[in-house]
C-alpha positions in Angstrom: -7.7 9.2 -12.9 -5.3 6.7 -14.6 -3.6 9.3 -16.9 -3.1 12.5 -18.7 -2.9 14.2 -21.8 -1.7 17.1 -23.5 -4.4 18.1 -26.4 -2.8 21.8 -26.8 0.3 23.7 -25.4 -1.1 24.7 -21.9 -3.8 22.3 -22.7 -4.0 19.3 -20.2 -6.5 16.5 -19.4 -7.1 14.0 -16.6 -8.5 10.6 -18.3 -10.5 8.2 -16.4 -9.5 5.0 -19.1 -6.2 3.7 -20.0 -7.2 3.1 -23.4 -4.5 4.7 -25.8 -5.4 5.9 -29.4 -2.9 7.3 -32.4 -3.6 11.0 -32.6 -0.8 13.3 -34.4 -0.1 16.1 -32.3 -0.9 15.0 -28.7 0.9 13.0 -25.7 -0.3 10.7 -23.3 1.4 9.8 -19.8 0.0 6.7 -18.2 -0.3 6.9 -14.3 2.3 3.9 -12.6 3.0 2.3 -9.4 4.4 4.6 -7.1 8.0 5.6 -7.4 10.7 4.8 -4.5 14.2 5.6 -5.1 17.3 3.9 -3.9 20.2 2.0 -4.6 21.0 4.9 -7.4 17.6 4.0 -9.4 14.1 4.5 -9.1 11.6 1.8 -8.7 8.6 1.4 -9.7 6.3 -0.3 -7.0 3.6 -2.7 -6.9 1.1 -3.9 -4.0 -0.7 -7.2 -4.6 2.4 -8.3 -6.7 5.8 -10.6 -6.2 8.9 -10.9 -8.7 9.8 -14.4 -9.1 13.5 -15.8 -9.1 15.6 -14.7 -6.4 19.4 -13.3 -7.0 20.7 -15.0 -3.5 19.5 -16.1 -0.2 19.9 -13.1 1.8 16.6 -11.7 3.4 17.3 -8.3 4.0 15.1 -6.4 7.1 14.7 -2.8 5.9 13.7 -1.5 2.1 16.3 0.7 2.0 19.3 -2.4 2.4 17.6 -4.3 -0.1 17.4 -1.5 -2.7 21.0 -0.8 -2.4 21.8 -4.4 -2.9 19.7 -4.8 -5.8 21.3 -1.8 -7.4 25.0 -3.4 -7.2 23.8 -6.7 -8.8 23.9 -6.7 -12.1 21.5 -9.9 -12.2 18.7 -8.1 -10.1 16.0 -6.6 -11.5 14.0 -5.9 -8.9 13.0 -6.0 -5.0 9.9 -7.9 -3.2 8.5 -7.1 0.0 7.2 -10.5 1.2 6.7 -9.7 4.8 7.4 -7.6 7.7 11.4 -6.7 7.8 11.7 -9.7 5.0 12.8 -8.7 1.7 14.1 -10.7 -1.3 15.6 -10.0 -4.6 14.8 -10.9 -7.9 16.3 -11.8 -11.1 12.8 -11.9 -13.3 10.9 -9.2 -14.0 7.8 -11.5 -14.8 5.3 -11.1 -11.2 2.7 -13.4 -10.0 -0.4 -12.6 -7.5 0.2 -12.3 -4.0 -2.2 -10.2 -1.8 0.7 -9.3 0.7 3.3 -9.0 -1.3 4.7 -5.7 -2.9 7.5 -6.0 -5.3 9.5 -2.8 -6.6 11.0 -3.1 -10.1 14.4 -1.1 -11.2 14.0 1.3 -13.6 15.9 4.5 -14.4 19.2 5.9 -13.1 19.6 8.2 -10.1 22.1 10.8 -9.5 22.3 13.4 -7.0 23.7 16.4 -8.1 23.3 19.9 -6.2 21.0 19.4 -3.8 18.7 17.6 -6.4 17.4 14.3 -7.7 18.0 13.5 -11.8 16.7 10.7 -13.1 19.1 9.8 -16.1 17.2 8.1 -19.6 18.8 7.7 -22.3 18.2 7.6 -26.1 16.0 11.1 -25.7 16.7 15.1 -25.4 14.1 17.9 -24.8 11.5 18.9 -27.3 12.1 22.4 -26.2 15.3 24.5 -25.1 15.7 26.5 -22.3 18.5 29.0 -23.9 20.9 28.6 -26.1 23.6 28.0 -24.1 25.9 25.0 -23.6 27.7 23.9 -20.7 30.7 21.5 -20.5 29.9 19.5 -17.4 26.9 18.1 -16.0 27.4 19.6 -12.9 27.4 23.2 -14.1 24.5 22.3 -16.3 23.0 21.1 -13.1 23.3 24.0 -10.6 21.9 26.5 -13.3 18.9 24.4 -13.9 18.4 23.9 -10.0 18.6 27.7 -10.0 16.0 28.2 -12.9 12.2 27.7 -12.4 12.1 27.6 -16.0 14.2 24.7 -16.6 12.4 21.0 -16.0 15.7 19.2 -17.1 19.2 18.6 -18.8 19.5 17.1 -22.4 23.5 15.4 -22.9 24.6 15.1 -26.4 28.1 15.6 -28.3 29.8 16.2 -24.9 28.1 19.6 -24.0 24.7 19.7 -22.1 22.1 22.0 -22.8 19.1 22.9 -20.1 15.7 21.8 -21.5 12.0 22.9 -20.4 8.6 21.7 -20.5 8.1 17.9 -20.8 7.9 16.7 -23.7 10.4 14.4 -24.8 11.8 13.0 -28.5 13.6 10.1 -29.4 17.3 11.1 -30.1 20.1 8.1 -29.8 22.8 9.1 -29.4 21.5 11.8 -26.4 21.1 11.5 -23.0 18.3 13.7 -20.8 19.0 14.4 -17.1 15.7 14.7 -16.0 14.9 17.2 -12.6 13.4 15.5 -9.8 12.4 17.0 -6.0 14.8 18.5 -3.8 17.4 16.3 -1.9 17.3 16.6 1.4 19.7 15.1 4.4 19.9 14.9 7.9 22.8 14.5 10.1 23.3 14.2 13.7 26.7 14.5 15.9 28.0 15.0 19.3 29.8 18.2 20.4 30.8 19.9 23.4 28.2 17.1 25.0 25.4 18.0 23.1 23.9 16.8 20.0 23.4 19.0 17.1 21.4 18.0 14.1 22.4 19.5 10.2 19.6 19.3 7.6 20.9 20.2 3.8 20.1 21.9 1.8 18.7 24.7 4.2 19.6 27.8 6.6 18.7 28.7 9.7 16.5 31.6 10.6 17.7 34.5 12.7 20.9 35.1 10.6 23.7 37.3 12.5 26.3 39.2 10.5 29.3 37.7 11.7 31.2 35.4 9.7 33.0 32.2 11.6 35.8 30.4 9.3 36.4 27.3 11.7 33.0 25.0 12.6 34.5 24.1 15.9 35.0 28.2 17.2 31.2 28.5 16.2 30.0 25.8 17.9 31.8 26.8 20.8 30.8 29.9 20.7 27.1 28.8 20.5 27.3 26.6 23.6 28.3 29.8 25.8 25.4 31.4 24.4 22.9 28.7 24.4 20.0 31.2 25.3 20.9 33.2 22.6 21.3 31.3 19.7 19.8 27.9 18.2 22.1 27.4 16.0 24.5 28.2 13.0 24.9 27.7 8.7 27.3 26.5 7.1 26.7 28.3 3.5 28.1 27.4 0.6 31.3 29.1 0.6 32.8 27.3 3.4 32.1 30.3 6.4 30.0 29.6 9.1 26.9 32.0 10.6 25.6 32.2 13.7 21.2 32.0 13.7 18.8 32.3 16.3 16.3 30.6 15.2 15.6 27.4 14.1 13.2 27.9 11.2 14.6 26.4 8.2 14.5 28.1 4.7 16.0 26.0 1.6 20.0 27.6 0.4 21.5 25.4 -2.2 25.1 24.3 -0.7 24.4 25.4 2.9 24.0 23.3 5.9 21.8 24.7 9.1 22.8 23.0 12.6 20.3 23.0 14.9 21.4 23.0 19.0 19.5 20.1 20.3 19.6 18.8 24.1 22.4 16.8 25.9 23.7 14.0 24.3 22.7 10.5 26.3 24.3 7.4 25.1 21.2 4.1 25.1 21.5 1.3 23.1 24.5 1.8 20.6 22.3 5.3 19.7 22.8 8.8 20.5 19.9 10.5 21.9 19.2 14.7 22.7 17.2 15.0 25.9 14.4 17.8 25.9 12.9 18.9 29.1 9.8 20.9 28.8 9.0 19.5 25.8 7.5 16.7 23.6 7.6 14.7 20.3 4.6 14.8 17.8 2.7 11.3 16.4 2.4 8.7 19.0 3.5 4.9 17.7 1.2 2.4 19.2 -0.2 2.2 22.2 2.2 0.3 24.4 2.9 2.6 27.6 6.5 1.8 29.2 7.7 1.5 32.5 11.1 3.2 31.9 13.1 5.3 29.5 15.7 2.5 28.7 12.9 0.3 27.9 11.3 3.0 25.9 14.5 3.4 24.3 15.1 -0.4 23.3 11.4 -0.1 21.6 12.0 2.5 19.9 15.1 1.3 18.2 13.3 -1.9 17.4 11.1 0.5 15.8 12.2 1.9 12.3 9.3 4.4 11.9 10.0 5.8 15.9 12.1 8.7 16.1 12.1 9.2 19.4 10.2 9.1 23.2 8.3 11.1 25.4 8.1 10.8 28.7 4.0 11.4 29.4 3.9 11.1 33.4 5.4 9.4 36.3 6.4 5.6 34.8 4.9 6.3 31.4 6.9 6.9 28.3 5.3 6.1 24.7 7.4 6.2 21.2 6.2 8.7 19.2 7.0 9.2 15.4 7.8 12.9 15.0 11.4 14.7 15.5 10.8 18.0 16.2 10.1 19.0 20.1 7.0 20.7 20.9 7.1 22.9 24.4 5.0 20.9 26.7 5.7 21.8 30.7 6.4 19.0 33.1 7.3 16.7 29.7 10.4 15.3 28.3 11.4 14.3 24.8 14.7 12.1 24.1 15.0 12.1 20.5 16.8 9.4 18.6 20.1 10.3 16.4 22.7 8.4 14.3 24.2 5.2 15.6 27.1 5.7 18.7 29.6 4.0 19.6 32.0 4.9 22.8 36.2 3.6 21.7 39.3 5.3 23.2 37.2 7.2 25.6 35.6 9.4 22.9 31.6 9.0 21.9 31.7 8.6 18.0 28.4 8.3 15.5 28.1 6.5 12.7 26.8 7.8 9.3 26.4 6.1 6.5 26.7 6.7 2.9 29.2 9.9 4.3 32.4 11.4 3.9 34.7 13.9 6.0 37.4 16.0 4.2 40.4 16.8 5.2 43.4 14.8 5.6 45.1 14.5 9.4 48.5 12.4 7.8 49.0 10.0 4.4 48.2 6.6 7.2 45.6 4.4 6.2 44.3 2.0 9.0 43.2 -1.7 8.4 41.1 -1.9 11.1 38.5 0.9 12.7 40.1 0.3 16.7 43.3 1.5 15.3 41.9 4.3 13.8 40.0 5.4 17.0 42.5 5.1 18.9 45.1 7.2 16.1 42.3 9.8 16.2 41.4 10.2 19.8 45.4 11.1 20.5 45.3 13.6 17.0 44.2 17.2 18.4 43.7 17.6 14.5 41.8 14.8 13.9 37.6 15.2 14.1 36.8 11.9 12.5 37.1 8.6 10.3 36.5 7.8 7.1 35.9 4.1 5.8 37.2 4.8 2.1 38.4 1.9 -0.6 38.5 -0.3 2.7 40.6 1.4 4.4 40.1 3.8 7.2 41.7 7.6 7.2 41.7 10.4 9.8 39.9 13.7 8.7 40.1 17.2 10.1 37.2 18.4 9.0 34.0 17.2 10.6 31.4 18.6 7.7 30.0 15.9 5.8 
């Protein structure tokens, strides 16, 4: 299949040749490269290709780092893969032949707006209307469309935004369509109480108990006396905290669930959640090692490895998955954000973050100063690197 079209309403094809023909009434979409997203764009990908002229001379290791760079540079058009952990970018769009090479080409603007991707194109609106009714911001446009099955999309025009469905587009310039992607998801990880606890948005927990916690900290606490009770807690979209006993996740638009992982060792500048009894899913490779720290080191070498097992006496293997299994006489030690150990006090890294809450009006120069501030703050719960400055938080929800 290189494409489809649409001969009626509810009346789809799948076409075997790209061939396109003028027919008055019908639409054709043409099947691409496959879509990656990044940097606040999608990209359109190509294997077997390279983009030719590069932006700088910086070869970035991971695609991620290279997509966010290109999406900053007003000169780069585009992102090639031409090895492993070696990638370039481009200021032509014009690609040439190379058999190991896969080049990814910017193309439409990303937002993330509740919970869920948009791709942004302008010059078009929506065919088709949802309602009639018109909203003043794109973000309350935004969570009624997430909220409606109906709705495919968001078209902008005149300074109000109407939700649009179906997916047929027309050619409007002066509007602006929003159009609905999949569901954004995050995870997070952070120490507490000496254990690591993981937060996955947008979802709850299973196992839901009616009582209602206003400060994260007093539920958490709460949780780690009853560790054999519960497995976690929600944070839901009005800011109160629930206490779950399961960890089964369902999708909640604004909440956060925490899982309780295991105790929070400290290997290699990562934090990592030791699971006895248990093991990790998808083995990486086939090298067997002697001991967890150098299982560990592999493993962070390792961007697809998310974690170790521990399969005998002197044998641990990297393993890809990061949800622990129950397996007697095994353990898991699964990988979490970067960690760092300053003023006494563990502290993880996220990137792409931000804390709320404001401990005093000081903004700190450098992040040792800002450590140090925090650890002595009974009010402070973390750091935020913000117009390049750093600022103490009290609130640890990201």
């Amino acid at each position: 299949c290189v494409g489809v079209t649409k001969e009626a309403e509810r009346r789809f094809r799948l076409n075997q040749h790209g061939t396109v023909y003028p027919q008055k009434g019908r639409s054709v979409w043409i099947q691409g490269g496959k879509i990656a997203t990044g940097g606040g764009f999608t990209w359109s990908s190509e294997t077997g290709k390279t983009l030719t002229g590069y932006v700088n001379n910086v070869v970035y290791k991971t695609r991620e780092a290279a997509l966010e760079a290109c999406g900053k540079s007003k000169g780069c058009v585009g992102v090639t893969r031409e090895g492993e952990s070696n990638y370039r970018l481009n200021s032509s769009g014009t690609t040439k032949i190379s058999r190991t090479s896969i080049c990814y080409t910017k193309s439409n603007s990303l937002y993330i707006v509740n919970d869920y991707y948009w791709t942004k194109v302008s010059g078009l609106m929506y065919k088709d209307n949802r309602n009639n009714k018109k909203y003043k911001t794109l973000d309350d446009a935004s969570e009624a469309c997430a909220k409606d099955r109906g709705c495919s999309g968001i078209t902008a025009s005149d300074k109000v935004f109407v939700l649009g469905r179906g997916t047929e587009l027309r050619s409007k310039p002066d509007s602006t369509v929003y159009v609905q992607g999949s569901l954004h998801t995050e995870t997070y990880y952070i120490t507490h109480g000496g254990y690591v606890w993981r937060g996955t948005s947008p979802y709850m927990l299973g196992g839901m108990e009616g009582r209602v916690f206003k400060s994260e900290i007093k539920a958490r606490d709460y949780i780690l006396k009853h560790k054999r009770r519960y497995r976690g807690y929600t944070r839901l979209e009005d800011g109160t905290y629930r206490l779950n006993r399961r960890s089964n996740k369902r999708m909640r638009l604004g909440a956060v669930g925490w899982e309780l992982l295991g105790l929070n060792i400290g290997n290699g500048g990562y934090m990592w959640s030791k699971h006895p009894n248990n093991r990790l899913n998808g083995r990486l490779g086939n090298h067997v090692y002697k001991t967890v720290s150098e299982a560990m080191a592999g493993c962070i070498a390792r961007t697809r490895c998310k974690g170790v097992t521990e399969e005998g006496n002197s044998r641990f293997g990297l393993y890809t998955g990061n949800n622990p299994s129950r397996a007697n006489g095994k353990t898991c030690y699964l990988k979490g954000e970067v960690q760092t150990i300053a003023s006494g006090v563990y502290w993880s890294e996220i990137n792409d973050a931000t804390l709320t809450g404001y401990v005093n009006k000081v903004p700190y120069k450098t992040l040792a100063s800002a450590q140090a501030a925090c650890s002595k703050s009974p009010k402070c719960r973390g750091i935020t690197l913000i117009g390049g400055v750093y600022r103490l938080n009290t609130v640890d929800y990201i």
